[in-house]
ZADREN-502322 format. One line per field, with one value per residue (C-alpha): x, y, z. Coordinates in Angstrom, 1 decimal, m for minus. Layout:
residues N
u: X_...
v: Y_...
w: Z_...
//
This chain:
residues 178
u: 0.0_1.3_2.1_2.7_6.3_4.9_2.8_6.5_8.3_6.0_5.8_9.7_10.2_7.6_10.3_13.5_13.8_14.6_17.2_19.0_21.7_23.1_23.2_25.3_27.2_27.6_28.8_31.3_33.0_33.2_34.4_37.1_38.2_40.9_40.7_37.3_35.9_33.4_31.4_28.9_26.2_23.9_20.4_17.3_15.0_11.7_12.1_14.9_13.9_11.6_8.7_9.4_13.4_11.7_9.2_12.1_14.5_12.0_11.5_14.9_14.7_17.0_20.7_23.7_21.4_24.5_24.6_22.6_23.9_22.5_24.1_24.0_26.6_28.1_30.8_32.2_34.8_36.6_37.0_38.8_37.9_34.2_32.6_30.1_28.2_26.1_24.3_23.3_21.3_21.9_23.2_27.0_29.7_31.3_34.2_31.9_29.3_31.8_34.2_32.2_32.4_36.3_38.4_41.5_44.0_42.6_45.0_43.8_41.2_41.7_45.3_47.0_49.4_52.5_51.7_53.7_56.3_55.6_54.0_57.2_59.6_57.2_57.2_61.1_61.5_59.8_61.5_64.6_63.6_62.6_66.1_67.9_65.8_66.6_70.1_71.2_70.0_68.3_65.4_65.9_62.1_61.9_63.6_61.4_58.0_59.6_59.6_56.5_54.7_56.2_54.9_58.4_58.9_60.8_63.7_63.8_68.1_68.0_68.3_72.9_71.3_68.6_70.9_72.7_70.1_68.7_66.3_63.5_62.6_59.2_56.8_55.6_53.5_49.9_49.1_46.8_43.7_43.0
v: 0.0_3.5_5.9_9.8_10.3_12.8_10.0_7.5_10.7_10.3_6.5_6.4_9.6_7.5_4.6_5.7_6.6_3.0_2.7_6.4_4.6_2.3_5.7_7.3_4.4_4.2_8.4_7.7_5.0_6.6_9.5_7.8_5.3_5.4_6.7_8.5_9.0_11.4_12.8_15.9_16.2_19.9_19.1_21.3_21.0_22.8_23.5_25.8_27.2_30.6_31.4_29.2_30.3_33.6_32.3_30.3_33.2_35.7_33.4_32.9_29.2_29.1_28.2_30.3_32.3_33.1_29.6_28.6_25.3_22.2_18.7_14.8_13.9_10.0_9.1_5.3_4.5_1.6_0.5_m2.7_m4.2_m3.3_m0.7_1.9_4.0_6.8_9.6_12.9_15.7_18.8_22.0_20.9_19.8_16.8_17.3_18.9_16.3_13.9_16.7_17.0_13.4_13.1_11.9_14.7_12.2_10.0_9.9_12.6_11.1_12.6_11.5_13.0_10.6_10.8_13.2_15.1_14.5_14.7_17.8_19.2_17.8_20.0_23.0_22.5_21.9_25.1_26.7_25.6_26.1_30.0_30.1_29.3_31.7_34.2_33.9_33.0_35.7_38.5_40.9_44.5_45.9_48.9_46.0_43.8_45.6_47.6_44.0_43.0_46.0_45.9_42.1_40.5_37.6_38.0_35.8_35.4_35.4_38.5_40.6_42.0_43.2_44.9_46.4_47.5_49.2_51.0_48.0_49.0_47.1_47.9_45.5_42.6_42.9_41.4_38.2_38.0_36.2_33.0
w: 0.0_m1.4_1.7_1.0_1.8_5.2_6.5_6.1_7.5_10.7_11.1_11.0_13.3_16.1_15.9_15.8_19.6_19.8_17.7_18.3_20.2_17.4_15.4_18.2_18.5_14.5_14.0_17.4_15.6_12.3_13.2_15.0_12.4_10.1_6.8_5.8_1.9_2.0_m1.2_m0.9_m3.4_m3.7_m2.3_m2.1_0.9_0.1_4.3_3.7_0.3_m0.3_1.7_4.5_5.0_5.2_8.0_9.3_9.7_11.1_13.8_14.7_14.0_11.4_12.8_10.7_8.4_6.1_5.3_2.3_0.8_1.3_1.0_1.1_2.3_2.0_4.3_4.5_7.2_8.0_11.3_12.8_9.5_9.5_6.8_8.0_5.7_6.5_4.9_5.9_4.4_6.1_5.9_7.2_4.3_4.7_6.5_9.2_9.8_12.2_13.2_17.0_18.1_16.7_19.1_19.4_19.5_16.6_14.0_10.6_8.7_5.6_4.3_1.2_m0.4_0.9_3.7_5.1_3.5_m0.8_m0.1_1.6_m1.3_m3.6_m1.3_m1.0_m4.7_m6.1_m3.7_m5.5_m8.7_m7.8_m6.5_m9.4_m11.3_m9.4_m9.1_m12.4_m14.0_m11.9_m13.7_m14.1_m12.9_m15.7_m18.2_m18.1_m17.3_m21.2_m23.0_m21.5_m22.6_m26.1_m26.6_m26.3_m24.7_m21.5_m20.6_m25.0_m24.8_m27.0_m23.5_m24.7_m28.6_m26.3_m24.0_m27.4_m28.4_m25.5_m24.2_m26.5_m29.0_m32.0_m31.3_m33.7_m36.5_m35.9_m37.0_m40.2_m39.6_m42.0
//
């Protein structure tokens, strides 16, 4: 038998006092498990949308009226070797929907590869690389803002026939269209 999705809404909201602490139980342990993958999806509520965020926020009774997105939110963790899945639709993000019951000495549950130390070696080697740029040949401010604005390449290896000439150089022809 065909139920309106309000009259399910109600029948499922009189029984879920019952089951409230398996959810606790459930958002505890994946929040504090290992590695999370989380995926956020726009939603529209017709609660939060129009007329009634109107009513809703001249009555106070909307939390952070700033905030207007709305997501699902699917987050699977693994912990001692079981999978928990959960979805949310509210007005949090992902990483936002676990971060209150996180234990603060669980280890990060979002991991880049190679963290921390591929992002340093990056970090480290652009560094480097500015370095060397800089030192081995070091830009002349008026110079170079003088080539830019003429259209020349800067850096081209024509920079001693410049000089020569009194750094200016005519700019290019412009390209014929086909």
């Amino acid at each position: 038998m065909p139920l309106p999705a309000g009259t399910q809404h109600g029948v499922i909201q009189e029984r879920a006092e019952g089951v409230a602490p398996v959810l606790e139980v459930l958002l505890s342990d994946a929040a504090n498990a290992g590695p999370l993958y989380t995926d956020d999806t726009y939603m529209r509520v017709l609660e939060y949308m129009g007329k009634r965020r109107a009513q809703l926020e001249a009555a106070g009774a909307l939390e952070d009226p700033e905030r207007i997105g709305i997501y699902t939110t699917g987050v699977v963790a693994k912990n001692e070797g079981h999978t928990i899945v959960l979805y949310f639709t509210r007005r949090q993000h992902a990483g936002e929907n676990l971060n209150d019951r996180r234990d603060p000495v669980a280890p990060r549950p979002y991991r880049g590869t190679g963290y921390p130390w591929l992002p340093a070696i990056y970090l480290l080697a652009s560094l480097a690389i500015v370095v060397v740029m800089l030192a081995t040949s070091p830009p002349s401010p008026p110079q170079q803002v003088g080539r830019l604005r003429v259209g020349e390449r800067v850096g081209s290896g024509d920079h001693r026939r410049l000089l020569a000439d009194g750094g200016v150089r005519a700019p290019c022809p412009p390209r014929r269209r086909l």
